[in-house]
C-alpha positions as CSV (number, residue, x, y, z in Angstrom):
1,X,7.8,26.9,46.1
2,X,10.7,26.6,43.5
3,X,10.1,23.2,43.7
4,X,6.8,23.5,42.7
5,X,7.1,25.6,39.6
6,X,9.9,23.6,38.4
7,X,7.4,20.7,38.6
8,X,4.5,22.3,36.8
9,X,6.8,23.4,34.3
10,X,8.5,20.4,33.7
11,X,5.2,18.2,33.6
12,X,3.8,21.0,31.4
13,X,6.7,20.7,28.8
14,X,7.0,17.2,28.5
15,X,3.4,17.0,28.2
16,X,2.7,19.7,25.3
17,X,5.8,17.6,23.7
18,X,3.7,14.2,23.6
19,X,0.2,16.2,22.1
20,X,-0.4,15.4,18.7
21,X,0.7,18.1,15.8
22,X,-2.4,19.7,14.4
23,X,-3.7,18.3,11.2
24,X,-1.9,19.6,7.4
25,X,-4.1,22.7,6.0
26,X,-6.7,21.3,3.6
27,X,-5.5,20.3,-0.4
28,X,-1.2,19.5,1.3
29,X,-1.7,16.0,2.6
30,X,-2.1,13.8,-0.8
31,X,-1.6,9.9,-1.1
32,X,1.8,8.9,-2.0
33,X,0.8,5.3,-3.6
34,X,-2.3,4.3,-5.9
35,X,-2.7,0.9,-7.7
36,X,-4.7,1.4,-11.1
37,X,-6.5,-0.9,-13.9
38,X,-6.2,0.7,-17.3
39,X,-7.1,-0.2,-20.9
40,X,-6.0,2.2,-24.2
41,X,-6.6,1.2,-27.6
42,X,-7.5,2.7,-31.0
43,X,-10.8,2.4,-32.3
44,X,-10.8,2.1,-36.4
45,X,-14.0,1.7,-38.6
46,X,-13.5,-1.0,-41.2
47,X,-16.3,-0.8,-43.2
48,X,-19.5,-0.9,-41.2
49,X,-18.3,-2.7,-38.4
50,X,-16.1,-0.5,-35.8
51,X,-13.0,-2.7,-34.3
52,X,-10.6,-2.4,-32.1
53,X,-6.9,-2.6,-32.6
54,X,-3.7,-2.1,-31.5
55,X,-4.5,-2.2,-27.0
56,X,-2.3,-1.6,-24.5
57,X,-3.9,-3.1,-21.4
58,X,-2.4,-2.8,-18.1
59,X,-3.6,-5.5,-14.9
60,X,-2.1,-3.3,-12.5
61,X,0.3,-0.2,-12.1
62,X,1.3,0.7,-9.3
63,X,2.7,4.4,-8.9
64,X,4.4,6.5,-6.0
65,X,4.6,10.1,-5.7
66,X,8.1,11.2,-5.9
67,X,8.2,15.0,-6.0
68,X,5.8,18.2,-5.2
69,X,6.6,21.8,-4.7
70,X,5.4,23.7,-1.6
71,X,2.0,24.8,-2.5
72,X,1.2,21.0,-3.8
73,X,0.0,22.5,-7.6
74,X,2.3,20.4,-9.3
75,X,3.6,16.6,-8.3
76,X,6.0,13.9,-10.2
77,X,4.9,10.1,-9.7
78,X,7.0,7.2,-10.7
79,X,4.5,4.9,-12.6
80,X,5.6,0.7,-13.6
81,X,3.5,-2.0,-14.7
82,X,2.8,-5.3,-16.5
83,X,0.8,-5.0,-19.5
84,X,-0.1,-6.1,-23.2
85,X,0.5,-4.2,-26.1
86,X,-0.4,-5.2,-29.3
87,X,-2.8,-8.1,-28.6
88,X,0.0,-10.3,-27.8
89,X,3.5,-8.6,-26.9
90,X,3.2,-8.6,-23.3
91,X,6.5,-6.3,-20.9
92,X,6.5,-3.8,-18.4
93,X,5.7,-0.2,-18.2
94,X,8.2,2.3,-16.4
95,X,6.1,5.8,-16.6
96,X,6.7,9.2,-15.3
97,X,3.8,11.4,-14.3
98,X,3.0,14.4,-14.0
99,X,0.0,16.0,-12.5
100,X,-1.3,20.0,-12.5
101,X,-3.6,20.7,-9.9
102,X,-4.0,21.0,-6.1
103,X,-7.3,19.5,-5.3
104,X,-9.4,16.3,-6.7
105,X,-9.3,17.1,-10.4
106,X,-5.7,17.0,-12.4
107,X,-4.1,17.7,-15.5
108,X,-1.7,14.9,-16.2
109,X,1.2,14.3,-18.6
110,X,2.9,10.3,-18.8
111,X,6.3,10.0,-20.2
112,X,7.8,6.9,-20.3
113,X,9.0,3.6,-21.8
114,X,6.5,0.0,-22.6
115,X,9.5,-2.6,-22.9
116,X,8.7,-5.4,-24.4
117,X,9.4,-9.0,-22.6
118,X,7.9,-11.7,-24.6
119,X,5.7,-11.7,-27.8
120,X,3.0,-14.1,-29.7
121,X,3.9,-13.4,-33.0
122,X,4.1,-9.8,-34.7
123,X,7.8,-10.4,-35.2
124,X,9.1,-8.1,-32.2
125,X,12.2,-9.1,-30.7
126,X,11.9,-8.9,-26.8
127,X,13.5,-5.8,-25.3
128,X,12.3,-3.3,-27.9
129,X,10.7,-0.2,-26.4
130,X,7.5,1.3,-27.3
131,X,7.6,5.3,-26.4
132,X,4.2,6.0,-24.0
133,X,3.3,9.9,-24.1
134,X,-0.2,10.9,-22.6
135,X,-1.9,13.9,-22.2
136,X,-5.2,13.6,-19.7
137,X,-7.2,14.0,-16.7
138,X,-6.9,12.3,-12.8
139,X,-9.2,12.6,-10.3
140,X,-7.9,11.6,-6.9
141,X,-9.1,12.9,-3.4
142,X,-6.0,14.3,-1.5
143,X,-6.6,12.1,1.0
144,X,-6.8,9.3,-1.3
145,X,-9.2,6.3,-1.9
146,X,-10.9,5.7,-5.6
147,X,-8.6,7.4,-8.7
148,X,-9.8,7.0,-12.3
149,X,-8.3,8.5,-15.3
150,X,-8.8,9.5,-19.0
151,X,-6.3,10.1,-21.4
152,X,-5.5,10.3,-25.3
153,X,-1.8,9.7,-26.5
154,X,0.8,7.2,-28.2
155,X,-1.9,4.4,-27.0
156,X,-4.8,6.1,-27.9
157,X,-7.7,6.8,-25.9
158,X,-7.5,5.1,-22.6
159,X,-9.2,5.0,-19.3
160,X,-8.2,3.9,-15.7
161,X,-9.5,3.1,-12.5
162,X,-8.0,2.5,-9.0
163,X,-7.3,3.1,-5.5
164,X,-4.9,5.5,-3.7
165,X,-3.2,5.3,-0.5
């Protein structure tokens, strides 16, 4: 009979041990890594005719949450990129982000550096940096999948569109 119990026990025990761990409460599971398309520029009126000038355009960013406190209302991402700025001086973005808010919709705040890598013309020396502060808005499903941003700030008004994972 000993025998017995010890074996239900055992097998009950290792069994329990193998199940898998319930799933995280809704809002506290939230992609670590989304890739994002983005174009900021200013929009000046010169005349009649509106143009634009002065872009930063970024092919692809690629940024990784670093940091959240427990109830996941505020998170830190680490941000870099390649990109153009100025219709022509073309470097890399190193950006930190940070985002208020614990379900799809965000406030967000980008601090960071455009470092400039090789130019056409506009007599900029590579390696000059180019402060990038934005104030805007993220929407991103905890769980992930499409991301698209809006923001106003050193680059003017920008949008952004991706996919988180």
């Amino acid at each position: 009979m000993k025998r017995h119990l010890f074996f239900l026990l055992f097998a009950f025990l290792t069994f329990r041990s193998l199940a898998q761990a319930p799933p995280p409460p809704e809002g506290s599971a939230t992609a670590k890594n989304s890739i994002t398309i983005g174009w900021s520029g200013w929009i000046y009126a010169d005349g009649q005719i509106s143009q634009l000038l002065l872009g930063i355009y970024s092919p692809l960013s690629y940024d990784r949450k670093v940091w959240t406190n427990r109830t996941n209302a505020f998170s830190v991402r680490a941000r870099g990129g390649v990109g153009i700025l100025f219709q022509g001086v073309i470097g890399t973005e190193v950006v930190a982000t940070g985002l208020l808010g614990k379900r799809n919709h965000q406030l967000l705040l980008d601090m960071g550096l455009f470092i400039s890598v090789w130019e056409l013309g506009y007599g900029l020396s590579p390696g000059i940096p180019y402060p990038l502060v934005n104030l805007g808005y993220r929407y991103q499903r905890p769980q992930g999948g499409f991301v698209w941003r809006a923001h106003v700030g050193t680059t003017g008004l920008g949008l952004g569109a991706g996919w988180a994972f």
